[in-house]
Backbone as a chain_set.jsonl record, in Angstrom:
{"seq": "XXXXXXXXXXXXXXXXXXXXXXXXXXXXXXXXXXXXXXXXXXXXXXXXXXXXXXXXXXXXXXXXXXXXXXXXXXXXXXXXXXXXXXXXXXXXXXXXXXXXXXXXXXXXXXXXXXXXXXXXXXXXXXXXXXXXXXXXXXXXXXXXXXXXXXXXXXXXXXXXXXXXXXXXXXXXXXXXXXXXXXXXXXX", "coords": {"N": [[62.585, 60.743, 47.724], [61.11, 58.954, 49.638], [59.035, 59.881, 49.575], [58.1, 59.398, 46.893], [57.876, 57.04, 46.777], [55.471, 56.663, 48.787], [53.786, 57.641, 47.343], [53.487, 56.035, 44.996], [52.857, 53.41, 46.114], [50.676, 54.474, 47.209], [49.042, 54.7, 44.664], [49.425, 51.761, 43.776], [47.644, 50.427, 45.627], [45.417, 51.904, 45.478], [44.705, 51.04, 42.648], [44.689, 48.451, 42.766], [42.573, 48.267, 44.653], [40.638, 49.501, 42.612], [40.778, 46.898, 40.474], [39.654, 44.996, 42.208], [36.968, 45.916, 42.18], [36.18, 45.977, 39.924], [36.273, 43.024, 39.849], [34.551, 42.0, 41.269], [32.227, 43.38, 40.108], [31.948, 41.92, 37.548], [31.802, 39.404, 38.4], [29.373, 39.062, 40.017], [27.609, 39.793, 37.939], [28.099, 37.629, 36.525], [27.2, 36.099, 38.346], [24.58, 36.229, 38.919], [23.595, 36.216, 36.21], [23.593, 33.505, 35.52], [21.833, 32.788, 37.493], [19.455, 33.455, 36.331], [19.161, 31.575, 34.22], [19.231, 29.208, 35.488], [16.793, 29.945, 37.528], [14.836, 29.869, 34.785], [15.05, 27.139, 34.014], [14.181, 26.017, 35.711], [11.383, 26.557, 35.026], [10.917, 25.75, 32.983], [11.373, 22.652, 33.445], [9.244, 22.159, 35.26], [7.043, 23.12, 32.733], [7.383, 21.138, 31.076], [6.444, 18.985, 32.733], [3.851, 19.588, 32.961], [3.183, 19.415, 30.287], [3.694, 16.543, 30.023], [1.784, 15.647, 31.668], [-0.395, 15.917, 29.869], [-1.214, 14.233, 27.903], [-1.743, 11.979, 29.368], [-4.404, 13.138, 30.717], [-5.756, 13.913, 28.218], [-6.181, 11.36, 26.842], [-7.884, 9.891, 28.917], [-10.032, 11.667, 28.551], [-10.644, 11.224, 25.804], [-11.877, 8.845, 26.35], [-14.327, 8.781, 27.068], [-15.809, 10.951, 25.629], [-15.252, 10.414, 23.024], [-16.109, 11.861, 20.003], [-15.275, 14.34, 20.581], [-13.164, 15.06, 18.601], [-11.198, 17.193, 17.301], [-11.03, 18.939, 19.455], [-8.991, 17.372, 21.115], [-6.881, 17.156, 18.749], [-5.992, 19.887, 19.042], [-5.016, 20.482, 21.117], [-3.311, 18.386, 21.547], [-1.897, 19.709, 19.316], [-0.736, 22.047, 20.569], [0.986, 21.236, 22.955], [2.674, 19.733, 21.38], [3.74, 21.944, 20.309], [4.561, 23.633, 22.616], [6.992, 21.797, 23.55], [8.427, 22.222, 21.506], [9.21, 24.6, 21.367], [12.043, 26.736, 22.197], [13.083, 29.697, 23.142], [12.695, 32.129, 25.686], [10.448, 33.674, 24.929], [8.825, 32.348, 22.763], [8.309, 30.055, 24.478], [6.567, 31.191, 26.09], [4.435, 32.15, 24.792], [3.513, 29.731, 23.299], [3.02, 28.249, 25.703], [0.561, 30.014, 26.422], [-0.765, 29.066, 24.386], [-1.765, 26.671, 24.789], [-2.581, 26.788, 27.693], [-5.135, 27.775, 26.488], [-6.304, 25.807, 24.914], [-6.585, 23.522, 26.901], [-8.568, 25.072, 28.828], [-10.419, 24.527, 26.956], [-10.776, 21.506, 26.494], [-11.023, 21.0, 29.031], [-13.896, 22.488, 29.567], [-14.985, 20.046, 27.383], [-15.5, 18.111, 29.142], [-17.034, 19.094, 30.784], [-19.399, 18.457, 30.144], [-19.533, 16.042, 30.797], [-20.606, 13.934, 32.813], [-20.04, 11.543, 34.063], [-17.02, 11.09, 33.56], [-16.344, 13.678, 34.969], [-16.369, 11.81, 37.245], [-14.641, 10.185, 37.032], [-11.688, 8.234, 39.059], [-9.163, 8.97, 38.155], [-9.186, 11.031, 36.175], [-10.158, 13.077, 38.057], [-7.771, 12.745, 39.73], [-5.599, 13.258, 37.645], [-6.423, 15.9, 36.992], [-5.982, 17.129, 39.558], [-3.192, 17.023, 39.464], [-3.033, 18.334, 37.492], [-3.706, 20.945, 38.496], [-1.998, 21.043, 40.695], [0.736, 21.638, 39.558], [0.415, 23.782, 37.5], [0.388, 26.087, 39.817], [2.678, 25.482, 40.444], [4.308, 26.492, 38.303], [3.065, 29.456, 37.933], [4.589, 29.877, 40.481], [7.321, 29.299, 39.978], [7.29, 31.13, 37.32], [7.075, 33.372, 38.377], [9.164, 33.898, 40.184], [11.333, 33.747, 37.65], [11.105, 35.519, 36.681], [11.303, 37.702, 38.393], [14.399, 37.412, 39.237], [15.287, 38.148, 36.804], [14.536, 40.536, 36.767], [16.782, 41.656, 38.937], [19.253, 40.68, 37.696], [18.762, 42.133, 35.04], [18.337, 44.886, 36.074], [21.092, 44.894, 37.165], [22.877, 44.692, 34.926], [21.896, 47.484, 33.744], [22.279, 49.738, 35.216], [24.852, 51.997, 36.838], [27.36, 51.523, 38.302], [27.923, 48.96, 37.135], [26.68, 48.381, 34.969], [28.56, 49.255, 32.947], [30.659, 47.601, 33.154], [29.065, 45.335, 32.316], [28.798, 46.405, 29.489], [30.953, 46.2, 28.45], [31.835, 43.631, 29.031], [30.429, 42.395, 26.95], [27.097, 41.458, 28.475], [23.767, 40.873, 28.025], [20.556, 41.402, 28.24], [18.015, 39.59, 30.197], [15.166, 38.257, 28.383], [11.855, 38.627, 30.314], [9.156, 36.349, 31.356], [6.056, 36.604, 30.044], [2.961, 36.527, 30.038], [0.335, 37.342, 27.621], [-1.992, 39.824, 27.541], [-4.697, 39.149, 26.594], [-4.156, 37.153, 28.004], [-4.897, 37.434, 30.436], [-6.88, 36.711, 32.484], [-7.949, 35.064, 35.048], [-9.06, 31.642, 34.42], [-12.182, 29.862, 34.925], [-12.819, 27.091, 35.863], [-15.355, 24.768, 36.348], [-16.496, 21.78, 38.315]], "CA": [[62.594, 59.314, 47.525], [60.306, 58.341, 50.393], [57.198, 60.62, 49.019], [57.772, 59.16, 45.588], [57.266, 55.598, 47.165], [54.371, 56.562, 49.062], [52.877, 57.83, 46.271], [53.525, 54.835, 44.465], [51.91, 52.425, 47.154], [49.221, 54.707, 46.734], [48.373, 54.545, 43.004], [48.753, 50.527, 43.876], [46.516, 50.667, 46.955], [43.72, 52.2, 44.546], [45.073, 50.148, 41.096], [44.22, 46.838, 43.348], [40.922, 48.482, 44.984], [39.567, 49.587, 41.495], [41.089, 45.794, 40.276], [38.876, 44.152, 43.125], [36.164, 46.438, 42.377], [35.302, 45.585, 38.651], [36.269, 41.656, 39.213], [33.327, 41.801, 41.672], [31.299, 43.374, 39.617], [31.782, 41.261, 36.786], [31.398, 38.211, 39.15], [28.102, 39.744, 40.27], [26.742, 39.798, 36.963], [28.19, 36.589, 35.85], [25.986, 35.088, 39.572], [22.898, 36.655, 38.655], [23.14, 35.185, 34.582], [23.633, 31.819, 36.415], [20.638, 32.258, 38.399], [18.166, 33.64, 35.631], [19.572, 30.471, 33.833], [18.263, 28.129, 36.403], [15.416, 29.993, 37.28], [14.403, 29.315, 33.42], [15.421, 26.003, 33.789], [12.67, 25.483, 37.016], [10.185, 26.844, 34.265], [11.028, 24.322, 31.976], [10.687, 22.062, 34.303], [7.351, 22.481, 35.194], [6.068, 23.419, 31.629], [7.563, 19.552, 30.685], [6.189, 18.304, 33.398], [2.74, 19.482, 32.634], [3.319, 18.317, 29.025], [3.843, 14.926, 30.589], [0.477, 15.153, 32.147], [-1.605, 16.235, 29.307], [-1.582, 12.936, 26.904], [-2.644, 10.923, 30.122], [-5.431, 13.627, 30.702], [-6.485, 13.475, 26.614], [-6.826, 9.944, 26.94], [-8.715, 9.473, 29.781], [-10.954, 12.555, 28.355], [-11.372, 10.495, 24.831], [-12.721, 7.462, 26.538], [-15.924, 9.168, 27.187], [-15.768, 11.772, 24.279], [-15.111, 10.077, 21.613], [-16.637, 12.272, 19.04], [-14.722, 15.519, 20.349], [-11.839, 14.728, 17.962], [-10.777, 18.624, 16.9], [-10.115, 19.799, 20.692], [-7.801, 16.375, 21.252], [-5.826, 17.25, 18.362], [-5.777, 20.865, 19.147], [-4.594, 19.798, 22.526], [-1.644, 17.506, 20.911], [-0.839, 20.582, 18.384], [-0.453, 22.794, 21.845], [1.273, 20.413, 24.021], [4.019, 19.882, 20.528], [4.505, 23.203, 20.371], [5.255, 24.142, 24.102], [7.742, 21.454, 23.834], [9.643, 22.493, 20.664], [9.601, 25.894, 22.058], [12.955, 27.007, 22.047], [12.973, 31.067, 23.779], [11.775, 32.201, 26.679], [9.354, 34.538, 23.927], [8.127, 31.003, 22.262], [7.575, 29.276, 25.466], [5.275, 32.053, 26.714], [3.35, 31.835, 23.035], [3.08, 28.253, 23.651], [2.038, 28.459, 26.883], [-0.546, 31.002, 25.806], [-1.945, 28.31, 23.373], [-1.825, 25.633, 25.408], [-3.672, 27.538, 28.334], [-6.424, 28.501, 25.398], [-6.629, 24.899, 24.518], [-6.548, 22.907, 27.843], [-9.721, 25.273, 28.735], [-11.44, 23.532, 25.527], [-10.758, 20.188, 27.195], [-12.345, 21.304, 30.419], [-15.108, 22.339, 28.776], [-15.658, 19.198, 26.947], [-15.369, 17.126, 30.304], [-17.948, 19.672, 31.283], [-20.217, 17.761, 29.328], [-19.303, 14.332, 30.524], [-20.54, 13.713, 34.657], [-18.89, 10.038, 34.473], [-16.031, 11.546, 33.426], [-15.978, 13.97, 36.269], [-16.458, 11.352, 38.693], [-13.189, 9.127, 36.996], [-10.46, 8.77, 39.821], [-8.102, 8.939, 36.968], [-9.418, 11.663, 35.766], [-9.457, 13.789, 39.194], [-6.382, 12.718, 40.049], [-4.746, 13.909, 36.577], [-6.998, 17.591, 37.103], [-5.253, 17.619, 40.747], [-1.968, 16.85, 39.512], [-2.024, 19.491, 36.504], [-3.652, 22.197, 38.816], [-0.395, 21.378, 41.107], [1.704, 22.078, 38.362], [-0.223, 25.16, 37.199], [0.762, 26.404, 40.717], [3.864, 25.856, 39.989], [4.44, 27.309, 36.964], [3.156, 30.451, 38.499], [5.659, 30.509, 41.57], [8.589, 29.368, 39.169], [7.632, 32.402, 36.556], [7.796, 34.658, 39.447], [10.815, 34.11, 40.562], [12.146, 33.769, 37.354], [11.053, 37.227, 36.496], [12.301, 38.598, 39.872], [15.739, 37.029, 39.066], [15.517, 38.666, 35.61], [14.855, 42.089, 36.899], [17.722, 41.713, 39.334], [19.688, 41.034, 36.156], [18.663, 43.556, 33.861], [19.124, 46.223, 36.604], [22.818, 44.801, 37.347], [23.197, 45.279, 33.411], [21.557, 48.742, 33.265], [22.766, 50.266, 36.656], [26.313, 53.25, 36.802], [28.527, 51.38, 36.897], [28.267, 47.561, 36.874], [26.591, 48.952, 33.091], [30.131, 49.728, 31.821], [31.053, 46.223, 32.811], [28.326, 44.755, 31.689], [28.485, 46.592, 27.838], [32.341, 45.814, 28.356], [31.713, 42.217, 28.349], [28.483, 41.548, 26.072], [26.432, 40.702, 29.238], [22.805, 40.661, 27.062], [19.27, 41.586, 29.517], [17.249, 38.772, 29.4], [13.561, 38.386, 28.63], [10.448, 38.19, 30.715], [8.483, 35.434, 30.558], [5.206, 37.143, 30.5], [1.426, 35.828, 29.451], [-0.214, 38.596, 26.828], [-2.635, 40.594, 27.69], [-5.655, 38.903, 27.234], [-4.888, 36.02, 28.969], [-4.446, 37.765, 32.29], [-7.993, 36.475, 33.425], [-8.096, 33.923, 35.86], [-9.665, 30.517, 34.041], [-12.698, 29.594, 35.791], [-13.432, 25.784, 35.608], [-16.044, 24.092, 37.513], [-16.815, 20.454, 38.069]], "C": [[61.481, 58.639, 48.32], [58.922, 58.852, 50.37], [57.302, 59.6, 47.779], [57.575, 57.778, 46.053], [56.51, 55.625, 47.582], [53.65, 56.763, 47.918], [52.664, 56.439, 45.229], [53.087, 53.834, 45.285], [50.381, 52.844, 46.991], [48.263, 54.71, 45.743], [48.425, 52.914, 43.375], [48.063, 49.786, 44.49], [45.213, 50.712, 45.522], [44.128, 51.422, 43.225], [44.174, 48.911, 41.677], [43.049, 47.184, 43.986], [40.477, 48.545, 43.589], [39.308, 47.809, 41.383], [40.066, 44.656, 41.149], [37.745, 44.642, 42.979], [35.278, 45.951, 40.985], [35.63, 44.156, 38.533], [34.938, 41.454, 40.247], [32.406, 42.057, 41.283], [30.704, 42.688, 38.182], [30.917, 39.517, 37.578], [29.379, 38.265, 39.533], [27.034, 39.017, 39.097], [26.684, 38.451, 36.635], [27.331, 35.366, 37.24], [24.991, 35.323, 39.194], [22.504, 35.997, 37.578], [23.027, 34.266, 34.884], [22.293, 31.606, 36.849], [19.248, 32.655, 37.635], [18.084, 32.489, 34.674], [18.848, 29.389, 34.405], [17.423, 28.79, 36.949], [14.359, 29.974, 35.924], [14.714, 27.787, 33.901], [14.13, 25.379, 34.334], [11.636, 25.837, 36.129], [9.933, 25.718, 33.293], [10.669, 23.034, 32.631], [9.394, 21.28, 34.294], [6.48, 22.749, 34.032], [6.449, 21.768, 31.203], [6.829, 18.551, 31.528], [4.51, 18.183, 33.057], [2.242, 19.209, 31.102], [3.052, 16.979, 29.135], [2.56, 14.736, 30.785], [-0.69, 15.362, 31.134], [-1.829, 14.818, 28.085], [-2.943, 12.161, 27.535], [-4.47, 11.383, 30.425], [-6.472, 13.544, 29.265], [-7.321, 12.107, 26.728], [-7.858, 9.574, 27.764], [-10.237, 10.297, 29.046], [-11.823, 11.734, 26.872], [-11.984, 9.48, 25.247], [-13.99, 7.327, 26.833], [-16.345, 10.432, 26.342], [-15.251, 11.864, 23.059], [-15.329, 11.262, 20.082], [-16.161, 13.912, 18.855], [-13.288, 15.667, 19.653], [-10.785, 16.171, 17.879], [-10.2, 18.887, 18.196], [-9.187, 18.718, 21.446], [-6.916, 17.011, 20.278], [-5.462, 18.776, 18.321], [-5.354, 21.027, 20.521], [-3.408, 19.112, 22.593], [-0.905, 18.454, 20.25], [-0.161, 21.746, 19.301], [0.383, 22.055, 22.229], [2.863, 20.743, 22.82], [4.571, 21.372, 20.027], [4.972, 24.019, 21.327], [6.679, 22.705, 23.935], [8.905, 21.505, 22.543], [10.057, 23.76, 20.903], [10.99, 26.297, 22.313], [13.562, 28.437, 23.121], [12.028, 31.029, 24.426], [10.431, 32.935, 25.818], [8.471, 33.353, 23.354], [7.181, 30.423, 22.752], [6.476, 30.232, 25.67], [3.898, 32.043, 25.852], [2.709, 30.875, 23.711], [2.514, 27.878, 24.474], [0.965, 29.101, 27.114], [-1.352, 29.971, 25.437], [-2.298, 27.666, 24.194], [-3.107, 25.192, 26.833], [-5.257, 27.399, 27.733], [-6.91, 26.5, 25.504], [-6.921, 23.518, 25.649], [-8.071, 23.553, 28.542], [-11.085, 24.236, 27.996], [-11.666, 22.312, 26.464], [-11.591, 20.085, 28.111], [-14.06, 21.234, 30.476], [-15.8, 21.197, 27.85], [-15.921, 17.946, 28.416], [-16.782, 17.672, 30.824], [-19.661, 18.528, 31.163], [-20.481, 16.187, 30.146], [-19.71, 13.669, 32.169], [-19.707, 12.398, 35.301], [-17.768, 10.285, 34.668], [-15.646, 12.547, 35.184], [-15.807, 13.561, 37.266], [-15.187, 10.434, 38.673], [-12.438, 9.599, 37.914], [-9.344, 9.044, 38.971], [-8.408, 9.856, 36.542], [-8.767, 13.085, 37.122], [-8.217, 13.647, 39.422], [-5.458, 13.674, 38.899], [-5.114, 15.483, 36.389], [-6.361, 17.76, 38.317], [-3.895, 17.972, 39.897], [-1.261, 17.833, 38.269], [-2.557, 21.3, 37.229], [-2.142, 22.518, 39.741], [0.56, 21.573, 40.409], [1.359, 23.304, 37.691], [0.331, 26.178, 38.039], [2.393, 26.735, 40.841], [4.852, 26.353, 39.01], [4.344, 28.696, 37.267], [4.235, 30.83, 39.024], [6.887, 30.3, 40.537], [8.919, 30.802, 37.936], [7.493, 33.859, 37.169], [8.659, 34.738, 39.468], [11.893, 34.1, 39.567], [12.19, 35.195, 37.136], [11.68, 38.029, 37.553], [13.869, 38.39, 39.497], [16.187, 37.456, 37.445], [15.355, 39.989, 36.157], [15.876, 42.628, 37.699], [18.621, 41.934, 38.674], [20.049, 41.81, 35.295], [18.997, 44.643, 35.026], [20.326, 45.887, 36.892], [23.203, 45.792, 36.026], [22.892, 46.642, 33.512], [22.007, 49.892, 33.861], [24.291, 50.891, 36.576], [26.551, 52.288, 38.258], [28.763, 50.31, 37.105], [27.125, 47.534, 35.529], [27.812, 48.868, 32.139], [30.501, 48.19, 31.898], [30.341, 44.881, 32.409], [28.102, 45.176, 29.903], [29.957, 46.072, 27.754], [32.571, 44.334, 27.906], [30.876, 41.694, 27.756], [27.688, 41.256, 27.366], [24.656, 41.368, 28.555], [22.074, 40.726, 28.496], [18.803, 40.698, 28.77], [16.388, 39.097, 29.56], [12.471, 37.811, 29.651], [9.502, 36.97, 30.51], [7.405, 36.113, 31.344], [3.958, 36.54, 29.571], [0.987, 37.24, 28.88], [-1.558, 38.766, 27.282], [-3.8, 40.451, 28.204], [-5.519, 37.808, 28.103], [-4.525, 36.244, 30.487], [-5.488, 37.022, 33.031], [-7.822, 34.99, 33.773], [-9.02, 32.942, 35.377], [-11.287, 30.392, 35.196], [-13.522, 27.763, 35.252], [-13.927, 24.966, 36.815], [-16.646, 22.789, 37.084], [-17.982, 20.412, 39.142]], "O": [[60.871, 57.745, 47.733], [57.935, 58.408, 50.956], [56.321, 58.858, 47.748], [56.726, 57.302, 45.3], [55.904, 54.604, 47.258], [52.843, 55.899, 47.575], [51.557, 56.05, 44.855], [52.859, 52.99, 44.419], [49.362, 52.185, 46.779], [47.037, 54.719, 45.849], [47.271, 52.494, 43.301], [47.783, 48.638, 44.145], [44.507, 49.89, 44.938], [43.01, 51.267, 42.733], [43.152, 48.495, 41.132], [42.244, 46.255, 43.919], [39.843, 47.544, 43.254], [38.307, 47.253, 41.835], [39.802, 43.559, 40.657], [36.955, 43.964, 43.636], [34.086, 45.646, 40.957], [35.446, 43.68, 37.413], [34.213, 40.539, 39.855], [31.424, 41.415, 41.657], [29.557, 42.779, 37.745], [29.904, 38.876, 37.3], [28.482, 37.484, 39.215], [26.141, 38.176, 39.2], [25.594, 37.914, 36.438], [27.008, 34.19, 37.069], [24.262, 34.336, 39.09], [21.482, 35.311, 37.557], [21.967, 33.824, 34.44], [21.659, 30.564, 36.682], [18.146, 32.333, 38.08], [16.957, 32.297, 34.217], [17.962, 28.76, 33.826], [16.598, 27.887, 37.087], [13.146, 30.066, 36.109], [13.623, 27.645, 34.452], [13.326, 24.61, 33.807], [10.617, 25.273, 36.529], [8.944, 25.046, 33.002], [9.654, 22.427, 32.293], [8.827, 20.356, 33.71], [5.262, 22.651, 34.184], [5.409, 21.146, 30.988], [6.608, 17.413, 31.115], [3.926, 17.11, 32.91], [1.102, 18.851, 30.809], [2.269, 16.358, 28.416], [2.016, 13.787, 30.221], [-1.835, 15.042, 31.453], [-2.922, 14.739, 27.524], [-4.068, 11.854, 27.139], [-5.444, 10.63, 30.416], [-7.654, 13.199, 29.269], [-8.526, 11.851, 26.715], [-8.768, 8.899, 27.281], [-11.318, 9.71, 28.994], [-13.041, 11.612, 26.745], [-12.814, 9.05, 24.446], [-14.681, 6.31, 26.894], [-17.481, 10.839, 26.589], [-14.922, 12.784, 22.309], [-14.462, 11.244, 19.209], [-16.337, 14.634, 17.873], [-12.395, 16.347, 20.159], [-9.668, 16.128, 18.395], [-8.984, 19.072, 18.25], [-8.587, 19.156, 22.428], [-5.974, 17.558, 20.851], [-4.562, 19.031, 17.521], [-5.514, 22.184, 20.909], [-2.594, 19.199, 23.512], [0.325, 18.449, 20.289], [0.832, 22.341, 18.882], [1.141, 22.223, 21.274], [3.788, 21.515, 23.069], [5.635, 21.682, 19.49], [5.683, 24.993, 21.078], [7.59, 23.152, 24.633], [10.005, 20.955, 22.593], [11.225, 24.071, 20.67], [11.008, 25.812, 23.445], [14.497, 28.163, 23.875], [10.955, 30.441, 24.29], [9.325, 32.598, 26.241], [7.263, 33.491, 23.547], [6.038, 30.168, 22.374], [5.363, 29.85, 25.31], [2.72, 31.954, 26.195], [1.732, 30.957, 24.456], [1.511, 27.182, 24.316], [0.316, 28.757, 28.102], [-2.467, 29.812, 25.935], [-3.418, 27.986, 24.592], [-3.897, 24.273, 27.049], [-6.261, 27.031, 28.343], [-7.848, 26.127, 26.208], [-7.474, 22.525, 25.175], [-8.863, 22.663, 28.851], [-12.087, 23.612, 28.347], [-12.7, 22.202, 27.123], [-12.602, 19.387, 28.177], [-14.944, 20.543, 30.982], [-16.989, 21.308, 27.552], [-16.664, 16.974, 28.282], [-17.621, 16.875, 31.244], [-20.545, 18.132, 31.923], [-21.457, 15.446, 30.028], [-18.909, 12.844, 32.609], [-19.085, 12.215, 36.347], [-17.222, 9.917, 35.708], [-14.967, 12.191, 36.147], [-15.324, 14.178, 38.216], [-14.666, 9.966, 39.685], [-12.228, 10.805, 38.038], [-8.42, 9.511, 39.636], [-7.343, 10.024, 35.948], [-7.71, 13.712, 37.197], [-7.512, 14.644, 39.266], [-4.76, 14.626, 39.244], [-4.36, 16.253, 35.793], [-5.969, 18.927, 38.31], [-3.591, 19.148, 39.701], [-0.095, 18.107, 37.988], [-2.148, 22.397, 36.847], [-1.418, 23.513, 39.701], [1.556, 21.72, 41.118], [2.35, 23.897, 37.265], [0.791, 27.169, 37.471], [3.047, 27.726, 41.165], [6.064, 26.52, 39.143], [5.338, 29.366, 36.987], [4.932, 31.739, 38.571], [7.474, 31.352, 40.284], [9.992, 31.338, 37.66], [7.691, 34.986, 36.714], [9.272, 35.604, 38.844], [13.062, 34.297, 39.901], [13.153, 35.925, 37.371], [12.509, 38.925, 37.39], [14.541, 39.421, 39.502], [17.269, 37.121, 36.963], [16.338, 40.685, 35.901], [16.15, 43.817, 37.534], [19.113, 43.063, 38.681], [21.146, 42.149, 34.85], [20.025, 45.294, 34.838], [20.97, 46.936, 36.906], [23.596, 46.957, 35.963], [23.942, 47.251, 33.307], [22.147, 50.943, 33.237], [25.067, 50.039, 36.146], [25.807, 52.482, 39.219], [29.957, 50.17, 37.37], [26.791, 46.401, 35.182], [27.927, 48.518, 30.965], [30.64, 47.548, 30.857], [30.82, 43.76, 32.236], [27.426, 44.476, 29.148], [30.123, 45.38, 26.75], [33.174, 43.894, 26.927], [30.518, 40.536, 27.97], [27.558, 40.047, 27.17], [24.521, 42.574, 28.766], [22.556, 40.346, 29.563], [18.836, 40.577, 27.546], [16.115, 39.943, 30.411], [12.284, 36.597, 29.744], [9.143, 36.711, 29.361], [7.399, 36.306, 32.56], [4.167, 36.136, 28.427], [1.224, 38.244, 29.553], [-2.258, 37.76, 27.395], [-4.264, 40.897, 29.253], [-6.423, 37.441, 28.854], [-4.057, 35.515, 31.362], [-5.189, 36.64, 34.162], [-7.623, 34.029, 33.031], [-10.125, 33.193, 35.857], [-11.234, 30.967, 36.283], [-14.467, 27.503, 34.508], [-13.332, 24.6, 37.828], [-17.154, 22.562, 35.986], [-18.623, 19.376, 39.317]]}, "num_chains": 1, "name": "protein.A"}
């Protein structure tokens, strides 16, 4: 009688360790989705933010380049497509173009020395390289907080409770290939 109750304490000893063992590792997973969540969010952010700044930059740029019409509205068709962007796979596109096409701009300013000397102008090239900056550090960390993530998900044996409950690896937000090279714009 008094073995068969230990024994029975002991199967609910380890019943309530396992029991504590896979609600932490669910918890786990379900902190980390949270935090690749809002580290996307800080990307968004910052890619809206530098949305925000590129009209005021257009404008200022048409008031002394009138005649470069094509890389304004290839500059507006960038800008509306980083902000209908939808997936982190989209945004990165978009941000791709946008990159490609904000160059252009540069390059027509290149042209323009008044222009370079507008405080309105500088100011709005400070205020989207500080946002450039940040775009960087935010798609670090979101990526770091995605590979945390995906190895929870992939990892023996918060895997089993991650295929157990659908928990889905998210994606990378990563820039293709060619545009690894560092911009170089000089005023």
């Amino acid at each position: 009688m008094v073995v068969k109750l230990i024994i029975e304490i002991i199967v609910l000893i380890v019943l309530i360790v396992v029991v504590l063992f896979i609600v932490s590792l669910y918890n786990s997973l379900i902190q980390l989705r949270n935090r690749v969540k809002n580290a996307w969010s800080q990307i968004d952010v910052q890619l809206n933010r530098r949305a925000d700044l590129i009209p005021n930059l257009v404008e200022t740029v048409k008031g002394y380049a009138k005649h470069e019409k094509t890389v304004f509205e290839k500059v507006t068709e960038a800008r509306a497509g980083l902000m209908h962007a939808k997936t982190v796979q989209e945004n990165a596109e978009a941000n791709n173009i946008l990159t490609d096409t904000l160059k252009s701009l540069f390059a027509v300013a290149e042209n323009y020395p008044e222009l370079k000397a507008n405080e309105n102008f500088l100011e709005l090239q400070s205020q989207l390289a500080e946002t450039e900056d940040k775009i960087a550090y935010s798609r670090q960390f979101y990526n770091d907080t995605v590979l945390m993530y995906n190895n929870k998900c992939q990892m023996f044996p918060s895997n089993m409770i991650a295929s157990t409950f659908n928990f889905q690896e998210a994606e990378f937000f990563e820039i293709e290939e060619v545009k690894r090279e560092v911009p170089e714009v000089k005023f």
